[in-house]
C-alpha positions as CSV (number, residue, x, y, z in Angstrom):
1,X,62.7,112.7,74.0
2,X,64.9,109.4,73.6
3,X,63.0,107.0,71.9
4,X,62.7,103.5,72.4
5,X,64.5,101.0,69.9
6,X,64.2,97.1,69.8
7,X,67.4,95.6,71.0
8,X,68.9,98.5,73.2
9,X,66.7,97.2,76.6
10,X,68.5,97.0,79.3
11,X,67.0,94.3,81.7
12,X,68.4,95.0,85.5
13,X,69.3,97.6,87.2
14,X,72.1,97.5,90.2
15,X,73.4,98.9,93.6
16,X,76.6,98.6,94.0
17,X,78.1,99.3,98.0
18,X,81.5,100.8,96.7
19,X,82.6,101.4,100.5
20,X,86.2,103.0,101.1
21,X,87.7,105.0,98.3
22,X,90.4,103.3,98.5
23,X,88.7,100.7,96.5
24,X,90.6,102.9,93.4
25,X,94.0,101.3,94.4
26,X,94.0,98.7,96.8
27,X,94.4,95.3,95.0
28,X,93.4,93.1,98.1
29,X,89.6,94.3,97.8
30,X,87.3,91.7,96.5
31,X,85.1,94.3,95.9
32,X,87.4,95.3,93.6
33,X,88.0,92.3,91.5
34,X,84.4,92.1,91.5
35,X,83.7,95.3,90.1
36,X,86.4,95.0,87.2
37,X,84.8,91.6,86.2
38,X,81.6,93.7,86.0
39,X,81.3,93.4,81.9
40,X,82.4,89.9,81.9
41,X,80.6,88.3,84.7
42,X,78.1,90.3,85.8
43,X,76.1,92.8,83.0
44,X,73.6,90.1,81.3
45,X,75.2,89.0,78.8
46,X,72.6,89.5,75.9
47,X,72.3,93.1,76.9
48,X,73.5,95.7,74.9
49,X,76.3,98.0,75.8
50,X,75.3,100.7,77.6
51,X,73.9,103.6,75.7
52,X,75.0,106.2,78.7
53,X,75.3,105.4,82.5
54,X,73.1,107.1,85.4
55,X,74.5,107.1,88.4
56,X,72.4,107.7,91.8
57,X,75.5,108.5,94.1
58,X,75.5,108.8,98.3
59,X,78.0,111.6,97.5
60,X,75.6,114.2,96.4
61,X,72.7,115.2,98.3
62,X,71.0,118.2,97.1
63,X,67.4,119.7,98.1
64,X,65.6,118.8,94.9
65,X,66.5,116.0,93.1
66,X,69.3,117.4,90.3
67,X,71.3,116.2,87.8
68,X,74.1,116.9,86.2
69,X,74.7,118.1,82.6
70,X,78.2,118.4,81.4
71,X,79.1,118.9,77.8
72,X,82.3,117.6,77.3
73,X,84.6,115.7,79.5
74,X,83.1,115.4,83.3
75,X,85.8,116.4,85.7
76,X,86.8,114.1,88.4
77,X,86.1,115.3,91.5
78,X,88.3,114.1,94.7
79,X,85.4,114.3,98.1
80,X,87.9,112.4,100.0
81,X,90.2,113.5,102.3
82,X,94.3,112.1,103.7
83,X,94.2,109.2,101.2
84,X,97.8,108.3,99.8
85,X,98.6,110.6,97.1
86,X,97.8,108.5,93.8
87,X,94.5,108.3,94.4
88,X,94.3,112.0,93.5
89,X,95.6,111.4,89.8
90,X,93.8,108.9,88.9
91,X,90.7,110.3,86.5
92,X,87.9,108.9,85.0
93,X,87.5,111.5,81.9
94,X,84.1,109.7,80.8
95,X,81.8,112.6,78.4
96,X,78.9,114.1,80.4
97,X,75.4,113.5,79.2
98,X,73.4,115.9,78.9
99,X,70.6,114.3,76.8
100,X,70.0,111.9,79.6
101,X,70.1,115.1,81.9
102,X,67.2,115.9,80.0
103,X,65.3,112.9,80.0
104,X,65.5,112.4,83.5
105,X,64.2,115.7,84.4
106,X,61.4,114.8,81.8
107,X,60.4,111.9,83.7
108,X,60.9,112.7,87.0
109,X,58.8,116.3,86.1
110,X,55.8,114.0,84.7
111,X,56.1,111.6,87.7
112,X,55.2,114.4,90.2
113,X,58.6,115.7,91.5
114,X,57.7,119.1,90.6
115,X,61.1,120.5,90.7
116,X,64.4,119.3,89.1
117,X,67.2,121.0,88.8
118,X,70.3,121.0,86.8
119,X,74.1,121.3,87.0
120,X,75.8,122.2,84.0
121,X,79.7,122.3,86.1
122,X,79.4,119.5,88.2
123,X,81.5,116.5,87.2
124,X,82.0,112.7,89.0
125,X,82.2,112.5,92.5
126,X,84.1,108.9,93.6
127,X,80.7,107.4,94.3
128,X,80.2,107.2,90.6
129,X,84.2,107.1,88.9
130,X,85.7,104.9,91.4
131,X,83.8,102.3,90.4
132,X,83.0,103.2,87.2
133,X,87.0,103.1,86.7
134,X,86.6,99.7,87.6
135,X,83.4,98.5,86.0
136,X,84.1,100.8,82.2
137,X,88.0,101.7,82.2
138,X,87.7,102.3,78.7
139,X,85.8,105.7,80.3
140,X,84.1,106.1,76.9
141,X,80.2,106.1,77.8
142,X,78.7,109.2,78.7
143,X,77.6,109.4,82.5
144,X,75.2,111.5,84.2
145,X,74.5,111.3,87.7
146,X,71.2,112.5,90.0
147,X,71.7,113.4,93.4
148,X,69.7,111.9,96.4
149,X,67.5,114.3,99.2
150,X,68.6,113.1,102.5
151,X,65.4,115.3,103.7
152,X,63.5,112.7,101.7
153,X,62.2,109.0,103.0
154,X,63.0,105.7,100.8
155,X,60.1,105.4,99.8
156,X,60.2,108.9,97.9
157,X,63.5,107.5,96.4
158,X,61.6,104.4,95.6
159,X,59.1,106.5,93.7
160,X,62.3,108.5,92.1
161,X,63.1,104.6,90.7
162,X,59.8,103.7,89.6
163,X,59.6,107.1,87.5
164,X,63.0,106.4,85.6
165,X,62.6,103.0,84.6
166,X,61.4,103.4,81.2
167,X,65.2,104.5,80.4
168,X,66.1,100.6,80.6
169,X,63.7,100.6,77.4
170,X,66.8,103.1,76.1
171,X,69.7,101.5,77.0
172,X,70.7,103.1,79.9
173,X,72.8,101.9,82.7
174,X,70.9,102.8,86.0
175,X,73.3,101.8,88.8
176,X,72.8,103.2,92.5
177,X,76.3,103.9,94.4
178,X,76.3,103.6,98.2
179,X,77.3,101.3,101.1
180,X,74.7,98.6,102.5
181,X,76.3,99.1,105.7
182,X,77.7,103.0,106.8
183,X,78.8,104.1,110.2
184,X,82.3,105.4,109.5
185,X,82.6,105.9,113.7
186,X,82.1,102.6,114.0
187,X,84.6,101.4,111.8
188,X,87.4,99.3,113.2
189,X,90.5,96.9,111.7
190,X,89.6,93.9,113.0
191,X,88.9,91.2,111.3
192,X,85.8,89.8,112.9
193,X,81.9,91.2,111.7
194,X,80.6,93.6,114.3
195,X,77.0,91.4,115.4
196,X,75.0,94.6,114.5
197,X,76.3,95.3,111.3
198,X,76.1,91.1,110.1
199,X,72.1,91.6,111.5
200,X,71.2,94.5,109.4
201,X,73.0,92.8,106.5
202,X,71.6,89.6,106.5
203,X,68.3,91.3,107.5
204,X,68.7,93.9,104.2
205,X,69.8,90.6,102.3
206,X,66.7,88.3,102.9
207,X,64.3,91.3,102.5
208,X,65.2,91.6,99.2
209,X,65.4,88.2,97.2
210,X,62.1,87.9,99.5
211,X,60.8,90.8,97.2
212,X,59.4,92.2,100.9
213,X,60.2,96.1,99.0
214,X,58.1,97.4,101.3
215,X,59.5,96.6,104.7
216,X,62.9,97.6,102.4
217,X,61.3,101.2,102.5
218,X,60.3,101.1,105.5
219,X,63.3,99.9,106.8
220,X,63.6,102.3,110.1
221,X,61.0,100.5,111.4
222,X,61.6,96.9,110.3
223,X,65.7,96.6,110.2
224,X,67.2,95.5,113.4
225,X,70.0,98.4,114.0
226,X,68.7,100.4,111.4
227,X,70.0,103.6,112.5
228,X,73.7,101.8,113.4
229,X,73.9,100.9,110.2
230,X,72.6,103.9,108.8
231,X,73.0,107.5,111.0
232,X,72.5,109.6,107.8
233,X,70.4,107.6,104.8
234,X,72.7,109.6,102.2
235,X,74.7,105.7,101.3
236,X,71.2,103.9,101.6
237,X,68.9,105.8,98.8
238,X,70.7,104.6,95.9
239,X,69.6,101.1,96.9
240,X,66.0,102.0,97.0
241,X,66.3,104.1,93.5
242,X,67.4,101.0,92.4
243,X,65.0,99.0,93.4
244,X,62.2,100.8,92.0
245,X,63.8,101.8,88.6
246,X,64.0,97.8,88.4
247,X,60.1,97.1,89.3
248,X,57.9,95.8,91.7
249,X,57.9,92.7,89.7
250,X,61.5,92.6,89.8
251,X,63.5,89.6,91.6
252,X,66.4,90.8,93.7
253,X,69.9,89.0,93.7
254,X,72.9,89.3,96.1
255,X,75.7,89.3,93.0
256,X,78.7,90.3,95.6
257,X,79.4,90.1,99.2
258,X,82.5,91.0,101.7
259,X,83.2,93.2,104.4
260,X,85.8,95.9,105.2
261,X,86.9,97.2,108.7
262,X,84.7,95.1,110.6
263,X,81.3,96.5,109.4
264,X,81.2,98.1,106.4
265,X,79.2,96.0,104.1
266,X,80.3,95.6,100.3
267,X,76.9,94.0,99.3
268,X,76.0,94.5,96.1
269,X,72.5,93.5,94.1
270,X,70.8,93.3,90.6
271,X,66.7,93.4,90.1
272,X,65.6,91.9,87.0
273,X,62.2,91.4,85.9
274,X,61.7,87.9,84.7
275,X,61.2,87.4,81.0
């Protein structure tokens, strides 16, 4: 077990939309600029560095909820396809972390989620390194990364949250990687906001700094165009791991916003429990 130690807490946790992959490359993104400001602007500033990074990707959907346990290097793993060619050298050779592997397992086992599995080969899909790359260049805290179950509701992911927030009391990073918005048929270059897409935003938006979690789980029913924006909830879960590793308590805040391709939402939030 990781124990607790005065002065490693790590007060918020975050959901960052990280959109196209070609966020990795393309200097005209404000998402971009946003996500390399990350330690500057962004991580609380009285926090401590990051012990090790957990990453709750819409990149890897498993069964059971499983993480992944690399000793060594993690290998960077390229799940896009007909990108220009530099995107597929970059790397993001960040250490695996397999004692975080282990805690999360612990917690989610004593939480109720009766079976967790593990993947000792698996490295970084570009839901966690692209913008890690952007967020920690230096590449030098270990990362582990849990998968989401699309066969799953939010509120089990919720739950998934609510069991792993004692690892802010242990310096880790919890950061959920998906896409507020994410309906890649529906994506045009154009540069006006598709109506549906700017209604399930702002809904999404006012939900949370309301602290209305609940209607945010149950968001099928309460979202106007919930399945528009969402066909497959795979890009959504991350937000609502998120949300419950950070607490009922917790008060949600918008920390980036801009669009790509005329509906896919960069949105981005923190939760932080007030002091």
């Amino acid at each position: 077990m990781m124990m607790a130690m005065n002065g490693m807490k790590i007060p918020d946790t975050f959901y960052i939309s990280h959109g196209s992959p070609t966020l990795s490359i393309d200097e005209t993104m404000p998402a971009r600029h946003f996500l390399q400001s990350f330690q500057q602007k962004v991580y609380p500033p009285t926090a401590p560095r990051p012990s090790s990074i957990l990453v709750i990707s819409g990149h890897w959907e498993t069964e059971y909820p499983t993480v992944n346990a690399v000793d060594g290097v993690s290998e960077t793993i390229y799940d896009f396809y007909g990108f220009p060619k530099s995107m597929y050298q970059l790397k993001y050779p960040a250490p695996g972390a397999p004692k975080l592997a282990n805690r999360v397992k612990e917690l989610l086992k004593s939480s109720g989620f009766k079976r967790v599995d593990e993947d000792k080969k698996r490295g970084l899909d570009h839901g966690a390194w692209v913008p890690l790359m952007l967020m920690y260049p230096e590449a030098d805290i270990p990362v582990c990364q849990l998968s989401v179950q699309t066969n799953k509701d939010a509120t089990y992911h919720y739950n998934m949250g609510k069991a792993l927030a004692p690892l802010k009391e242990e310096g880790v990073l919890i950061v959920g990687s998906g896409a507020t918005t994410h309906n890649l048929r529906m994506l045009r270059n154009t540069p006006s906001v598709q109506p549906w897409a700017q209604e399930f935003d702002t809904w999404l938006k006012e939900a949370l700094i309301d602290g209305r979690y609940e209607d945010v789980n149950n968001y099928k029913e309460k979202a106007p165009h919930a399945t528009v924006a969402h066909p497959w909830p795979d890009h959504f879960y991350p937000l609502h791991v998120a949300m419950g590793a950070g607490g009922a308590n917790s008060k949600a805040e918008l920390i980036h916003h801009s669009w790509g391709l005329s509906s896919l939402s960069y949105a981005s939030y923190k939760f932080t429990v007030p002091a």
